[in-house]
N, C-alpha and C positions, 0 to 999 in steps of 0.2 A: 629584545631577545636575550638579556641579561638574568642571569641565576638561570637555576635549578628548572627544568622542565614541570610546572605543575601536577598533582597525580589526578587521576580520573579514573574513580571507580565508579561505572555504571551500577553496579548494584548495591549503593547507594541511597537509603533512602531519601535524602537531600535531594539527588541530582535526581532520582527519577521525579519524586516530586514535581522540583521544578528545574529542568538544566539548562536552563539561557545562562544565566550569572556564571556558571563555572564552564560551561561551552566558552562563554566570553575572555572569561582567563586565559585560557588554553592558547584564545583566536590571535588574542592581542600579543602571548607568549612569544608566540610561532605560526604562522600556521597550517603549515605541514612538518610534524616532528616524531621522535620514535618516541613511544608511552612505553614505559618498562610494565606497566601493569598488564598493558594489552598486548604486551608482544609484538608492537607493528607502529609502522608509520602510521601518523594519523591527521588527514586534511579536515581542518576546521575551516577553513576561508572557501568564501565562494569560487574565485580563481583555483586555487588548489585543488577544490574536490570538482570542480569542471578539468581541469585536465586529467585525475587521474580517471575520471568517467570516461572520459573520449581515448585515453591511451589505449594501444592495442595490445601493450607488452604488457598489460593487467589483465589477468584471467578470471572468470567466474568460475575455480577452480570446486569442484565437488569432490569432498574425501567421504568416504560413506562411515555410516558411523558400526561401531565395533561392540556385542559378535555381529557376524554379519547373517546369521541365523535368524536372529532377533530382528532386525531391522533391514530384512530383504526387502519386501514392501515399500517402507519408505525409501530406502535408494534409489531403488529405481524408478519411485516418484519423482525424485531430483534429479538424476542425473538423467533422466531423459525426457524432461525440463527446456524448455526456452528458457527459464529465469539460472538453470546451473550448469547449460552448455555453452560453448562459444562456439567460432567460426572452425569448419565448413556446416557442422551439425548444428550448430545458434543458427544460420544462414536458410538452412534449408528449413527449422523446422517455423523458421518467422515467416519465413514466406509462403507457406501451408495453411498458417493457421491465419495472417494477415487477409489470404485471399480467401480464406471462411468468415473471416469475422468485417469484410469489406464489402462483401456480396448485398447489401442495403439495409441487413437487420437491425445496426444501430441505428441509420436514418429512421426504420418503421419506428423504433420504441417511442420515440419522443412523445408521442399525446397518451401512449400508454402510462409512460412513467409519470406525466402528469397526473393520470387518472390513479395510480396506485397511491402517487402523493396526497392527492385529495382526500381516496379511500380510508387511508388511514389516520388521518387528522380529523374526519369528521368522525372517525368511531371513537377517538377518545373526547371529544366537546368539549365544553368550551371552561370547563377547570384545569388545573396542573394535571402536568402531562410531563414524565418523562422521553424525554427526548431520543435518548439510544434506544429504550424499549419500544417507543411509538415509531421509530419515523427511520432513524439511522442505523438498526439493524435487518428489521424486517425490509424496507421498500430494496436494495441494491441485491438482497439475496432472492428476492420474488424476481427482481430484471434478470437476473443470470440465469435462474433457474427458467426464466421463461423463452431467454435468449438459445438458450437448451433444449427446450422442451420436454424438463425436467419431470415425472410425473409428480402431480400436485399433493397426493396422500404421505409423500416422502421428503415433500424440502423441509419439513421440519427439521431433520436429519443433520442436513446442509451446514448450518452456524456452527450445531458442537462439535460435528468433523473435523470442518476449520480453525476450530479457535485451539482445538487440544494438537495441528497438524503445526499451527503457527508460533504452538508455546517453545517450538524449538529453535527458532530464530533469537530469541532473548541469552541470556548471557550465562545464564547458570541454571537452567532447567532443574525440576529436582527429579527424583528420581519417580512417583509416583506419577509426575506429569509425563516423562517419558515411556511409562507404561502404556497413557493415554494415548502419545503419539502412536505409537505400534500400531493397537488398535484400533485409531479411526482410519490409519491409511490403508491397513488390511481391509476394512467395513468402507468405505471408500471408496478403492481401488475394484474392489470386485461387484461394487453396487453398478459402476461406472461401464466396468468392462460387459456385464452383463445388458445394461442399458443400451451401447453399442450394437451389441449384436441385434438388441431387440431391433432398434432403429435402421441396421440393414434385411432385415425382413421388410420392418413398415417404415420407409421412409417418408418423410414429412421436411414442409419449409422452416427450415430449424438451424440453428449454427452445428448443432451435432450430428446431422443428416450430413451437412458438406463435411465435417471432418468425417464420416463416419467412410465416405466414399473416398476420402483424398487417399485413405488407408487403401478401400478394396479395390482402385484403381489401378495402383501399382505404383503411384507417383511417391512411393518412399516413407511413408508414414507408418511404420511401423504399432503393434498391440500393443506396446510398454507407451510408445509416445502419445499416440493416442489420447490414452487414458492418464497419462501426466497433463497432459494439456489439459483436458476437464477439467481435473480435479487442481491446476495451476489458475482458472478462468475462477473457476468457482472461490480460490481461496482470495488469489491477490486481487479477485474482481472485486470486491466490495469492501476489506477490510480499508482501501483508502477513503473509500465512501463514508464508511463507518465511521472513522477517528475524524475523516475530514469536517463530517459536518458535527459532530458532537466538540471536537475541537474549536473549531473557527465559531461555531456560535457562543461558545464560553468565552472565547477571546472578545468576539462583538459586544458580547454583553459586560464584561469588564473594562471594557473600554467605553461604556455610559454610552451603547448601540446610536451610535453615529449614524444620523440619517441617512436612509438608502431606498429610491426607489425602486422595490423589485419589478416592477412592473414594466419598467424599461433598459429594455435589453443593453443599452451602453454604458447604462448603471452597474446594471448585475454583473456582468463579465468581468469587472475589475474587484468587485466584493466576494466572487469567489473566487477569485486567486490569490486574494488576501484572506482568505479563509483557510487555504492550503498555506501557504509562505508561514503567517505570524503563527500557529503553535502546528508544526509538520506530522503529519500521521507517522510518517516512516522516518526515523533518525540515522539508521546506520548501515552499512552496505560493507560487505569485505572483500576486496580484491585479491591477487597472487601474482606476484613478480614472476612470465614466462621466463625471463631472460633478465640477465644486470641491465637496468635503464634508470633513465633520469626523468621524475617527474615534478613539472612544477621547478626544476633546475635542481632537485635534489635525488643523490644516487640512492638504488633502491637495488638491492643486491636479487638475483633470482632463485625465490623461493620463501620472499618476504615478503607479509601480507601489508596491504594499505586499506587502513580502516576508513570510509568517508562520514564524515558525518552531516547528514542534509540539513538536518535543522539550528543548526551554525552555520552551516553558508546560507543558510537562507536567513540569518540575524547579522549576517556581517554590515558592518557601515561603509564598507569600502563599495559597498553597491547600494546598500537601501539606505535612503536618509533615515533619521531615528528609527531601526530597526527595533525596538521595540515597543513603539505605536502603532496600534492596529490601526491601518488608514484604508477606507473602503474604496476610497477614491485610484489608490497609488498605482501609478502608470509612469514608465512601464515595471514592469514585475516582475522581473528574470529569474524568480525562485527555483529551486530543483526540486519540487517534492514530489516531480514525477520520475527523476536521476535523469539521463542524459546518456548519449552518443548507442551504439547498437546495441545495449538495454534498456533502455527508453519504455514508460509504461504502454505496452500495446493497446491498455485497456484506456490510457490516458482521458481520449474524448466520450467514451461512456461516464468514466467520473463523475467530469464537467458536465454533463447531462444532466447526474441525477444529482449533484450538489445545487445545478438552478433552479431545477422544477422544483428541490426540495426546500431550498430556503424562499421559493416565490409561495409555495404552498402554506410555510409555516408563517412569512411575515405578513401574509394579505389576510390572516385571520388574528393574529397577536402580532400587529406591527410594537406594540410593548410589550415586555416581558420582565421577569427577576428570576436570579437565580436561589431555588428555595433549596438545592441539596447538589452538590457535586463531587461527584467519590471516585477516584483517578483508579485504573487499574494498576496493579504495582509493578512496570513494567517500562523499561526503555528504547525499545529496537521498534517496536512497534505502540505509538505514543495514545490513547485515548483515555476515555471515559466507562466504568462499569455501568452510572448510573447520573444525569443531567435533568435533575429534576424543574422544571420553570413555570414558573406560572404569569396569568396574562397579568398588568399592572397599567 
């Protein structure tokens, strides 16, 4: 912990590139310390950013953004949010949507998600196939939207909603991307709320059917939350899918695809959680000091943010041996790339659903493969791939 705190500028083309190496400086620096760049404590160690996940004196505090003319829509997409409320409104609105999303829809998808996996890999046959366009974007936004009962002339919709709702999560948006955001959470938001209503006219066995009634019930579920929940399922439902599996197959296959039988489940479990851990979808998370506490044994004054970053605790050595070996095997795997304590990914075990059926689909037909093009988005908060071009070998 000697000299000068290291800097760390996420936008960076180095670090988004690649930021294990400089993640690692930071880890080894401190690893929980104040970044004058970033304005905030910042836990890089697995210990560190597990307690500041699990502290209660850390808020998912939501500032809306300014004017607020402009960006009514989106606020109150976030703030009435499970992902930007906390307790008693975080509490209430997890257990609303928990008992919609528990009621056995995810148990039914499982041979469907199979069957979308399949679908889609046998339409591209048996040349190069990009990976995010075949497989890692289209199959997790067909399960949500189906989880929905989304209508099918319109999921097209769904991804560039998403992707222009999510470019505000990264560090320095520009400003034409912010325009985008406006626009798809308005297009969005009112495609969403209008769907609702449809669905309490005609209801159907659907996860938007039970939230549709958790509202007209009385049980608390208010037309803003609602329709944040949707359009929260729909975005953070698959983009871990998406980075996940286009990520972790880049890492498997730079690491000279270490044999793995998909076919057996005690196999696969531990290779796709090494899929998530060695290169993380999601990097950064930011908390708000409610009150002066100490986290990690270090004072955090209230009203100061603690930045976490997942995919440093999830390469620390203090927990994974050579954390930067992709090892298909490594058991156990205590990664956070789904975060931790009552923000925990709700969506967590759909994920892992469709990262098995999709890498059992992809490797029982090119158990070999090479990578013939890989073009990183330029982007660090949220980590993937534009385009994972591979072919069989």
């Amino acid at each position: 912990m000697a000299g000068p705190t290291p800097s760390l500028d996420l936008t960076d083309p180095d670090v988004v590139r690649d930021p294990y190496p400089h993640l690692a400086v930071l880890r080894a620096h401190d690893p929980f310390v104040w970044v004058d760049g970033l304005e905030a404590h910042v836990a890089s160690g697995h210990a560190e950013v597990s307690a500041a996940l699990r502290h209660r004196g850390l808020g998912r505090i939501f500032r809306p953004r300014e004017p607020a003319a402009d960006w009514e829509t989106f606020n109150w997409l976030h703030a009435d949010s499970i992902l930007d409320s906390e307790p008693p409104k975080h509490t209430r609105l997890r257990r609303l949507v928990a008992g919609a999303f528990n009621r056995g829809h995810v148990a039914r998808l499982e041979p469907r998600i199979r069957q979308i996996a399949d679908d889609l890999l046998d339409a591209v046959g048996e040349g190069p196939l990009d990976l995010i366009e075949a497989v890692a974007e289209p199959l997790p936004v067909t399960v949500i939207a189906e989880l929905l009962d989304w209508p099918e002339a319109d999921r097209h919709l769904l991804r560039p909603w998403s992707q222009a709702i999510v470019k505000m999560y990264e560090v320095d948006p520009s400003e034409q991307e912010r325009l985008e955001a406006r626009r798809a959470s308005a297009e969005f938001a009112a495609y969403a709320d209008e769907l609702a209503d449809h669905r309490a006219r005609h209801p159907g066995d659907d996860l938007l059917t039970d939230l549709v009634q958790a509202r007209d019930s009385g049980d608390r579920l208010s037309r803003h939350e609602l329709v944040a929940t949707v359009v929260l399922l729909l975005n953070a439902g698959h983009e871990a899918s998406v980075n996940g599996l286009g990520n972790g197959i880049h890492s498997w296959l730079r690491a000279g695809s270490p044999t793995v039988d998909v076919h057996d489940d005690a196999a696969l479990a531990p290779f796709v959680e090494e899929l998530l851990r060695h290169d993380s979808p999601l990097h950064l998370f930011e908390r708000t000091a409610t009150a002066d506490i100490e986290v990690a044994g270090r004072p955090v004054a209230q009203g100061e943010k603690v930045v976490v970053l997942l995919g440093a605790a999830n390469r620390d050595p203090a927990v994974f041996a050579d954390p930067d070996v992709f090892d298909p095997t490594r058991d156990p795997n205590p990664h956070l790339a789904f975060g931790l304590g009552i923000h925990f990914c709700i969506g967590a075990p759909l994920a892992r659903l469709e990262l098995q059926q999709s890498v059992r689909a992809l490797l029982s037909r090119h158990p070999r493969l090479e990578i013939v093009e890989a073009v990183q988005r330029p982007t660090f908060v949220l980590r993937g791939y534009e385009r994972l071009v591979l072919a069989p070998s």
